[in-house]
PAZA-878019 format. One line per 8 residues: number of its first residue (from 0); for each residue z, x, y of C-alpha. Coordinates in steps of 0.2 Angstrom, whole numbers, plus 5000, padded with zeros to 4 digits. Example, Ala and Ser with C-alpha at 12.3 -4.5 7.8 and 13.67 -1.06 7.14 Angstrom:
PAZA-878019
0 = 5039:5062:4978; 5036:5068:4995 $
***
This chain:
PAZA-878019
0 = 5038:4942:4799; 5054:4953:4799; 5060:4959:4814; 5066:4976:4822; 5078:4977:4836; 5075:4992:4847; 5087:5002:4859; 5080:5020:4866 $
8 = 5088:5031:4879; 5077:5045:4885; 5077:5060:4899; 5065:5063:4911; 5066:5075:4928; 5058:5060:4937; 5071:5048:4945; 5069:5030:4934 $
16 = 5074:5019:4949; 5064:5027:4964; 5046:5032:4954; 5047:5019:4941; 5043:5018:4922; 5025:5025:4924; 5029:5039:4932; 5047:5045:4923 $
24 = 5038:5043:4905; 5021:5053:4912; 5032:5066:4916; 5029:5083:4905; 5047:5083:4900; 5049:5067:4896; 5060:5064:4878; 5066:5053:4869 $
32 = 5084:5057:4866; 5092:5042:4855; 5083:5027:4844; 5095:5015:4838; 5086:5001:4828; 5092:4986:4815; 5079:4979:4805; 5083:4962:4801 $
40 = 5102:4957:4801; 5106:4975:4795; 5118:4986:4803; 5111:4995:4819; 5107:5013:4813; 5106:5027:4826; 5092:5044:4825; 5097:5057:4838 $
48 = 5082:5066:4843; 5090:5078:4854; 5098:5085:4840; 5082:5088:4827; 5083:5071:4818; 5067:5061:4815; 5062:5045:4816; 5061:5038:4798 $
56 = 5041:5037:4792; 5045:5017:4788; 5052:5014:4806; 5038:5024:4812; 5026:5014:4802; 5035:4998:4806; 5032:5001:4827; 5012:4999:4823 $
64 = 5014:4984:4808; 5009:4968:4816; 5020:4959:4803; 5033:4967:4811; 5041:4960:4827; 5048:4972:4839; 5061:4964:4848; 5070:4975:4864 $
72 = 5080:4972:4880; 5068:4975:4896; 5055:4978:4881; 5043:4985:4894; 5054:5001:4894; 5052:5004:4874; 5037:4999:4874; 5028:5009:4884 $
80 = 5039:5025:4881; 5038:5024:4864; 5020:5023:4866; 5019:5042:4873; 5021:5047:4856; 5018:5031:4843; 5005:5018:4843; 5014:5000:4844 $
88 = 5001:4987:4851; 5010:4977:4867; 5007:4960:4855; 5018:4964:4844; 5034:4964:4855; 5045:4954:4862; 5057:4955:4878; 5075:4948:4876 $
96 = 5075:4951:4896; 5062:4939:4900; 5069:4926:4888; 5085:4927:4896; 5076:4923:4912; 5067:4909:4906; 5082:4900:4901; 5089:4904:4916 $
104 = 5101:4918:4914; 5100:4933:4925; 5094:4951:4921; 5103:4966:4914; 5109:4967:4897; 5128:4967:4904; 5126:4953:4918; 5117:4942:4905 $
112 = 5132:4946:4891; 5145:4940:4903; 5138:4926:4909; 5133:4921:4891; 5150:4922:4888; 5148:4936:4875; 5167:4942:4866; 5169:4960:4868 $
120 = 5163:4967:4853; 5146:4960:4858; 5143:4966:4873; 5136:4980:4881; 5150:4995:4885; 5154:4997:4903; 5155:5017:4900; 5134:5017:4902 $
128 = 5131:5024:4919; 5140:5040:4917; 5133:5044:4903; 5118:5040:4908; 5120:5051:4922; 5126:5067:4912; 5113:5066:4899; 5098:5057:4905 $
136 = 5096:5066:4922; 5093:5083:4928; 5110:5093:4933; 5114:5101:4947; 5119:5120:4944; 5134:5127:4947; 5145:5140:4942; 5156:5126:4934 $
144 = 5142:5121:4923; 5136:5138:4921; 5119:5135:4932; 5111:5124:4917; 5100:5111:4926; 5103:5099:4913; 5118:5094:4902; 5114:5093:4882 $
152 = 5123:5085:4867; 5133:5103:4864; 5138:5104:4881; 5148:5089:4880; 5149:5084:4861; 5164:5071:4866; 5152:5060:4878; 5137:5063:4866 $
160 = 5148:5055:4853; 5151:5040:4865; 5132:5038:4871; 5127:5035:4853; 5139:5022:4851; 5134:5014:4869; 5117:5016:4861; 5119:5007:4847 $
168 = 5130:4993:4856; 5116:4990:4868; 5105:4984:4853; 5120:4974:4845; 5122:4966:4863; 5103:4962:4864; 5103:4955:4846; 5119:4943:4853 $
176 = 5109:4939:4865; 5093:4933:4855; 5103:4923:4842; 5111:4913:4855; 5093:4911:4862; 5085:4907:4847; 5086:4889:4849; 5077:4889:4865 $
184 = 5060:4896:4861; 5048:4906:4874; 5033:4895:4875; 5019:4904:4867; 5005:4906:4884; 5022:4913:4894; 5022:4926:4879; 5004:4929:4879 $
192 = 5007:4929:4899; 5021:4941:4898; 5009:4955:4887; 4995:4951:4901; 5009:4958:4912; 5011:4972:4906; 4996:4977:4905; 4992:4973:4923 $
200 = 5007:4985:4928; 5001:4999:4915; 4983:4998:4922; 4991:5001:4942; 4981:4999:4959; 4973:5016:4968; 4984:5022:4981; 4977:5031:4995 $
208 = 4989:5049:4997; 4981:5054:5012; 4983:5038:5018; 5001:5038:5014; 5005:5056:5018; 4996:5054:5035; 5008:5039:5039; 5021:5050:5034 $
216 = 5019:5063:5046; 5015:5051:5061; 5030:5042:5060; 5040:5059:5057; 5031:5064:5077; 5030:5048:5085; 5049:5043:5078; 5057:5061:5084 $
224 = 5048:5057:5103; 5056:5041:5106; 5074:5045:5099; 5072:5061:5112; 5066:5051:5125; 5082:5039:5121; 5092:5052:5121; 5086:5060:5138 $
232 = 5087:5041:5146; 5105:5036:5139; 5114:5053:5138; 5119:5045:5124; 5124:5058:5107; 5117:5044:5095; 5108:5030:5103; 5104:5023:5088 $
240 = 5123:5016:5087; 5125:5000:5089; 5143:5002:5097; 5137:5016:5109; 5120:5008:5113; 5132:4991:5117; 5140:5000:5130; 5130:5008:5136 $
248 = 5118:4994:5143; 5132:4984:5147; 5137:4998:5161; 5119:5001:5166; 5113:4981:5166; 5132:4973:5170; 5129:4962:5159; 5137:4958:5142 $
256 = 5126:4961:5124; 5131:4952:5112; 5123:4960:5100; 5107:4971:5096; 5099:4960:5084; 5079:4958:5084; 5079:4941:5092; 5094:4946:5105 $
264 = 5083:4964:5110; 5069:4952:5113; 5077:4941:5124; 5086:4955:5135; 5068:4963:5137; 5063:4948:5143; 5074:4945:5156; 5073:4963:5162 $
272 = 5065:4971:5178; 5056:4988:5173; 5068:5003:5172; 5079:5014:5161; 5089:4999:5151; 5071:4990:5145; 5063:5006:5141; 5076:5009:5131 $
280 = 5075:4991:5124; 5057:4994:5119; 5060:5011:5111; 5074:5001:5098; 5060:4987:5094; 5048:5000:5093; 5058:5010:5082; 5063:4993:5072 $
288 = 5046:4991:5068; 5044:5008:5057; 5041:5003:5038; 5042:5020:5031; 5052:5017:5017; 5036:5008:5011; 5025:5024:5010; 5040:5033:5006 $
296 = 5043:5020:4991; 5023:5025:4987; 5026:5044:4988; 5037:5041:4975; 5029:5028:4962; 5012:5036:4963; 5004:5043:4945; 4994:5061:4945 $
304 = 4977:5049:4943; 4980:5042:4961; 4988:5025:4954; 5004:5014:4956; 5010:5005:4943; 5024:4994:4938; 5024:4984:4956; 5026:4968:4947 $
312 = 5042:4959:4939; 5040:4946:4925; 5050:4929:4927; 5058:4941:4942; 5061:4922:4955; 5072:4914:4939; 5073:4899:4945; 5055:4895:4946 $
320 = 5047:4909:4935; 5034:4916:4949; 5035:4934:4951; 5044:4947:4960; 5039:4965:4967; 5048:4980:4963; 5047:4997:4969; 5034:4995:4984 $
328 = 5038:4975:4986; 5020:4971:4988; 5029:4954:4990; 5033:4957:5007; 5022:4968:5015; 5019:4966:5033; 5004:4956:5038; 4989:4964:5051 $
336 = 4984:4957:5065; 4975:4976:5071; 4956:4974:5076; 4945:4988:5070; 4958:4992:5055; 4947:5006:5045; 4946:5015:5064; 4966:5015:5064 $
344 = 4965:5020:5045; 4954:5036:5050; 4967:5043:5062; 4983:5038:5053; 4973:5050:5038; 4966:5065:5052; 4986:5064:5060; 4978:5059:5076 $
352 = 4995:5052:5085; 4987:5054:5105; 4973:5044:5100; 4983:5030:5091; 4994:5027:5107; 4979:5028:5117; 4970:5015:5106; 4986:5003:5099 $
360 = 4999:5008:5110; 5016:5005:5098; 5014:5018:5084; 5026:5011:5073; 5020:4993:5072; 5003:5001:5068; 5011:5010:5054; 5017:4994:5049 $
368 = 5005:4983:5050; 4993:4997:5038; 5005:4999:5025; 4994:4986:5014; 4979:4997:5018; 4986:5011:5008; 4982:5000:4993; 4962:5004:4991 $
376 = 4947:5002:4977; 4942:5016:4970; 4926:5025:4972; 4912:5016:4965; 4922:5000:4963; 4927:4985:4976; 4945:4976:4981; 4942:4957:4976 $
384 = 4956:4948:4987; 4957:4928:4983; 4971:4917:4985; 4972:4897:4980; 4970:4887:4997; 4987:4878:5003; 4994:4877:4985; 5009:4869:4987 $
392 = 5005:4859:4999; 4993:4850:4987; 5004:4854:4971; 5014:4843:4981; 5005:4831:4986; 4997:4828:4967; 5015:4827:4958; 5019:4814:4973 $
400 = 5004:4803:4969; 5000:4806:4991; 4986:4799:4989; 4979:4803:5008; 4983:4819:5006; 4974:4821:4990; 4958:4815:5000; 4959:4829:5013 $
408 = 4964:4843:4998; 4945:4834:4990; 4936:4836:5006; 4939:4846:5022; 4955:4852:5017; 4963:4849:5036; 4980:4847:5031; 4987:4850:5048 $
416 = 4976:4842:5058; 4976:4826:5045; 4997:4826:5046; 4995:4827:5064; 4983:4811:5063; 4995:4802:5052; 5010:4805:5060; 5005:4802:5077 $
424 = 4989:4790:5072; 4975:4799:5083; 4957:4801:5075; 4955:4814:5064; 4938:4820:5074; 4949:4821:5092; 4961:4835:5085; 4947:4848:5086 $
432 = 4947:4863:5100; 4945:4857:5118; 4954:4843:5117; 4970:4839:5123; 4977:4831:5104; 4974:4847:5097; 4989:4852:5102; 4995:4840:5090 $
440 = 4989:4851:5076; 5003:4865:5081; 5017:4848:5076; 5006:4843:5059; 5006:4862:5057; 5024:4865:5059; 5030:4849:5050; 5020:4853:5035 $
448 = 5026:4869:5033; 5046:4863:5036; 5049:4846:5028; 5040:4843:5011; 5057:4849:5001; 5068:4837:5012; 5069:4849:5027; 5075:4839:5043 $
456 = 5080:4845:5063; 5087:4862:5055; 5071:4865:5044; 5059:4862:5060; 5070:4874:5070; 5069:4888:5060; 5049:4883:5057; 5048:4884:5074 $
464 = 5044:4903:5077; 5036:4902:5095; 5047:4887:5100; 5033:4876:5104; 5043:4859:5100; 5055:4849:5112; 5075:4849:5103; 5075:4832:5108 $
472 = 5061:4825:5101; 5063:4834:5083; 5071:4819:5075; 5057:4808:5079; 5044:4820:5072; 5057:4821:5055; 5054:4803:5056; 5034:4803:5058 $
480 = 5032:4814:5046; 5042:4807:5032; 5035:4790:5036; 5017:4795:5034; 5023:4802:5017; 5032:4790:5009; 5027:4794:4992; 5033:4811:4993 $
488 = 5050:4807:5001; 5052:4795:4986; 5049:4809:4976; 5064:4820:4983; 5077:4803:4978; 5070:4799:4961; 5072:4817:4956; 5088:4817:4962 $
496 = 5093:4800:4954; 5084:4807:4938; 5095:4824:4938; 5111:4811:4939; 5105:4799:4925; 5102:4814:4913; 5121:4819:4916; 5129:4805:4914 $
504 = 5119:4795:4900; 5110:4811:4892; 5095:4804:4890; 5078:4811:4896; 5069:4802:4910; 5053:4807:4918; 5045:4807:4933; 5029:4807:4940 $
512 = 5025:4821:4924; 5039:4828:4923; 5053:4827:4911; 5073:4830:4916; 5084:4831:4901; 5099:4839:4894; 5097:4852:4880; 5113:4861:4871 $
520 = 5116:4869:4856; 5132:4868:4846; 5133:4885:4835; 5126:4895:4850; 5137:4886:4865; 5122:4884:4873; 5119:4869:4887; 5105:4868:4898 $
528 = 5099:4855:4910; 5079:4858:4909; 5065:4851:4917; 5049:4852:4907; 5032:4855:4919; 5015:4847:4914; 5011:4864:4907; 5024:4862:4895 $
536 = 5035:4877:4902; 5053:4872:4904; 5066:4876:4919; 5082:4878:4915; 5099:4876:4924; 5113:4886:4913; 5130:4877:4911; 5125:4860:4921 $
544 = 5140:4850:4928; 5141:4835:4939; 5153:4838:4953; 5154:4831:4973; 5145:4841:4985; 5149:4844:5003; 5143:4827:5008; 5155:4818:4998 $
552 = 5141:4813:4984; 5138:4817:4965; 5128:4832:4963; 5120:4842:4950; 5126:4859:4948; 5125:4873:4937; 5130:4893:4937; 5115:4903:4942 $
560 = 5112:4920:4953; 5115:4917:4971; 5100:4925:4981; 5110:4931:4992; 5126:4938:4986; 5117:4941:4970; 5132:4934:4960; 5131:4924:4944 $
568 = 5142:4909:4952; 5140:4889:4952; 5128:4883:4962; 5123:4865:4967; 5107:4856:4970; 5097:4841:4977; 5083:4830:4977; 5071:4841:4989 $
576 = 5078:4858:4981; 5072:4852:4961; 5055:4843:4971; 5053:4864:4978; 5057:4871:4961; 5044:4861:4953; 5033:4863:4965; 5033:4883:4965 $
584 = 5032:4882:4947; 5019:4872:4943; 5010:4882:4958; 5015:4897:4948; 5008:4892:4932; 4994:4886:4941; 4990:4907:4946; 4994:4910:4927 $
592 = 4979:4899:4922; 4967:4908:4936; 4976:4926:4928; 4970:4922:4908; 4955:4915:4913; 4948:4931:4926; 4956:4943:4911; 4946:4933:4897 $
600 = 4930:4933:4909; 4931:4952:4910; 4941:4957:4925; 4953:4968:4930; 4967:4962:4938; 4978:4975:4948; 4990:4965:4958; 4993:4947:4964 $
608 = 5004:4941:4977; 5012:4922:4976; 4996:4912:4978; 4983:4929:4979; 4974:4939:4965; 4967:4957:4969; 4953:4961:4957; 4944:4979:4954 $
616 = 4925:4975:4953; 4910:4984:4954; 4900:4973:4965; 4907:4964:4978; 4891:4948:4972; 4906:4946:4959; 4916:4937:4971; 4909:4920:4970 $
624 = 4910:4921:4951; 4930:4924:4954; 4933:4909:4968; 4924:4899:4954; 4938:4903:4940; 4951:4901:4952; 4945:4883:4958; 4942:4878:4938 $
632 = 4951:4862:4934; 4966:4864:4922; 4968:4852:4909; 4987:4849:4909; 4985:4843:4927; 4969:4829:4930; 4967:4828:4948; 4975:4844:4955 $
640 = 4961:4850:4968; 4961:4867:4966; 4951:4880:4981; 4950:4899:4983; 4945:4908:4996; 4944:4926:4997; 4935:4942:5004; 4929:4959:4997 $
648 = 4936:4975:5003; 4938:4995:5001; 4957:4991:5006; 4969:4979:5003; 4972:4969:5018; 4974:4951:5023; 4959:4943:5032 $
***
């Protein structure tokens, strides 16, 4: 096989990071400016396109050979933008990025370089975004520039002479990046899985615009009324400040605000007599419920044939390998709770805001709450929604070897009302409706949800949404809980005592399946601390260290991206954090298995979400045959009981 390292940089009038990579290479004046490539280990030659030069027949040939690899950073981009003019088959590529994310590293070509450790010559120049800026992107006229709209190579031959050479780094970064990798292999299925991928983002899910554009237009109303009637209420120039709203209740309620935060605004209404202050309380929550940016974020993203695409990131959770959402973060939508949802739909589409208020009252949290809806099935097909039942609570409890919680996951699949029976030893059959133990189910239900990954007091409280439990009396269901699953508890402290043993001794040592060991590699200066899954997928922990943690005790740590400064920095972990990791992944690669299968079996797959698959069919009979697939055994994990449940639809939704 030989091997062609690729680096493009294009133009297009659509705006890359708002509409997304379908939509700026769709564009009519989509181009290709630069191709820099190296076949091999040969020196990185550069073709500028923007000045007349062509693409060499045998680099042309070479993007459509399947014995030759096409190698890239973010791969998806090349691939598919060089595919507006060349064929070059998805199979026969391969993304640096998501290798880089499977051995734990962070995305971007320049993060990834730094924290690699990359010298200088090697890395990616820092001088990029400008030029991207100037040549990529349409200009803004002005007499400076001479009214042009867009800035090319003679305008500014200096910094065309620099974006060739920041073009050419970009592939000797990537090629860096790749050698050091090398010896750290992308299992073949997660290659095969990343190509499936791809063509699950290029095929798209049918957008409803009306939808969309009536949702815009209601919100634009119902949003102007209730800052007008703040305005009229307060006196107030901008009662959306913080600072003025503050003192502004605090003179009319003589009381002090602390703050104006969801949870404070909620509490304040609460406690308030009907009159200007909670009116104006209302509107802010009403206001805070407004998701536009999600229909905006659709405006934006959606193709001329109706369809979003690109909603999906690879490896984008890199610690566990499940997926993330971009663009429209279908990751995140809000849930709906709304009865009669295709009635709200109707006048959402026909703009009819006096009948939405009469009907649902808050216009905004209808907005939000049908912000899924916009997603539909085309005409003449169905929306197939199925998600695996509780699937990490039995990926959990099959790792662990909880052998009553296999039972339930094996038969009525109770979960909450058989931890409540556990934990508080009552009959399974009294927790039903009716009679006074089901209120246990609300503590099984809560406890299950907080304290498989070594939650405790903290966990249970932020669980504990509607604040149905007693503060004193959450130790004792901690303790209940723990004690009715002691298997999974010894879980947590042998992977913790596992994660230590492969530090100091650097030997492997497994557990309940699951392999911890300590991989590194010389020549590259790579050193990993890697859990291997019973698919035979690997985690890795980049740079692993033992070091005290705030308790005073020896801990595993490693430099990874923190979630929520979004820093590559040293972070540390325990016993019920790996048990979590492993537990998401193998759930993960549980919904990669249901993924191949459905594809092979002949459907189309247009989005999925965590534990849920949304399929385009033609007969919603189909159903059955998909809850079927899903609930298939897999062969790498004997035992696993595995349940879908799902619905059909003409709009996405959650049932």
């Amino acid at each position: 096989m030989h091997h062609l390292n690729i680096d493009i940089e294009t133009f297009s009038s659509i705006d890359l990071k708002k509409a997304g990579l379908y939509r700026y290479v769709q564009s009519p004046d989509f181009q290709i400016l630069l191709f820099a490539y190296s076949f091999n280990n040969d020196p990185v030659r550069i073709i500028d396109q923007a000045q007349g030069e062509l693409i060499p027949t045998y680099v042309v040939q070479a993007l459509a050979d399947p014995f030759v690899i096409k190698h890239a950073y973010n791969a998806a981009f090349e691939w598919y933008s060089l595919n507006k003019f060349f064929l070059s088959p998805i199979e026969q590529w391969r993304c640096t990025m998501m290798h880089g994310l499977y051995c734990g590293y962070t995305a971007g070509l320049g993060p990834t370089g730094e924290a690699m450790g990359l010298p200088q010559d090697k890395r990616k120049l820092g001088i990029g975004s400008s030029l991207i800026r100037t040549f990529c992107t349409p200009t803004k006229p002005s007499k400076a520039n001479g009214m042009r709209t867009r800035t090319l190579p003679h305008h500014e031959p200096e910094k065309w002479r620099l974006f060739k050479e920041y073009c050419v780094g970009d592939v000797v970064a990537e090629k860096e990046i790749l050698r050091r990798l090398y010896a750290f292999p992308v299992p073949e299925q997660e290659q095969r899985l990343w190509e499936l991928d791809q063509r699950i983002n290029a095929r798209g899910l049918a957008c409803d615009l009306r939808m969309v554009d009536g949702a815009l237009a209601v919100d634009e109303q119902v949003t102007g009324e209730l800052r007008q009637e703040a305005i009229t209420l307060t006196g107030l120039d901008n009662p959306k400040s913080v600072q003025q709203l503050t003192k502004w209740l605090e003179e009319e309620t003589g009381e002090e605000v602390e703050n104006l935060q969801k949870g404070t605004v909620s509490k304040l209404i609460g406690k308030l007599d009907e009159g200007k202050a909670r009116r104006v309380l209302e509107i802010r929550q009403e206001l805070s419920k407004t998701s536009t940016k999600k229909y905006a974020a659709m405006r934006e993203v959606i193709c001329s044939d109706g369809r979003v695409r690109g909603l999906l990131q690879f490896y984008g959770a890199n610690r566990t390998g499940r997926w993330a959402g971009r663009l429209v973060q279908i990751h995140n939508l809000p849930k709906n709770f709304l009865s009669a949802l295709e009635y709200a739909r109707t006048l959402v589409v026909d703009r009819n805001v006096d009948m939405l208020k009469f009907v649902y009252g808050n216009v905004p949290d209808t907005l939000s709450q049908l912000i899924r809806t916009a997603f539909v099935a085309p005409d003449g097909r169905v929306l197939l929604v199925a998600d695996f039942s509780a699937i990490e609570a039995r990926v959990l409890s099959w790792v662990a070897g909880e052998h009553w919680r296999l039972e339930v996951f094996k038969s009525h699949g109770k979960i909450y009302e058989a931890s409540a029976s556990q934990m508080f030893g009552v009959p399974l059959d009294r927790i039903v409706k009716g009679n006074p133990e089901y209120d246990l189910r609300a503590l099984g239900k809560i406890a299950e949800l907080a304290l498989g990954y070594q939650g405790a007091v903290g966990a249970l409280t932020s669980m504990d949404h509607k604040g149905e439990l007693d503060e004193e009396k959450k130790p004792e269901i901690v303790t209940r809980w723990r004690n009715a699953n002691r298997r999974i508890v010894d879980l947590w402290y042998s992977m913790e005592a596992a994660a230590l043993e492969v530090m100091q001794t650097g030997q492997p040592v497994g557990v309940r399946g699951l392999i911890f060991a300590r991989q590194s590699h010389y020549d590259t200066g790579q050193d990993f601390f890697t859990i291997t899954l019973p698919s035979g997928r690997k985690l890795y922990y980049a740079k692993p260290f033992l070091q005290q943690n705030d308790f005073g005790k020896p801990a595993l740590h490693y430099w990874g991206m923190d979630q929520t400064t979004k820093k590559w920095t040293v972070l540390s972990t325990y016993g019920g954090k790996l048990v979590e990791n492993c537990v998401q992944a193998i759930a993960r690669d549980c919904l990669a298995v249901s993924l191949v299968r459905l594809e092979q079996a002949g459907y189309e797959t247009v989005l999925h979400v965590h534990d849920e698959v949304g399929i385009e069919a033609r007969d919603a009979a189909e159903l059955d045959r998909v809850l079927e697939i899903m609930a298939q055994p897999i062969s790498w994990a004997p035992g696993l009981p595995l349940k879908a449940d799902g619905f059909a639809t003409q709009f996405y939704m959650k049932d």
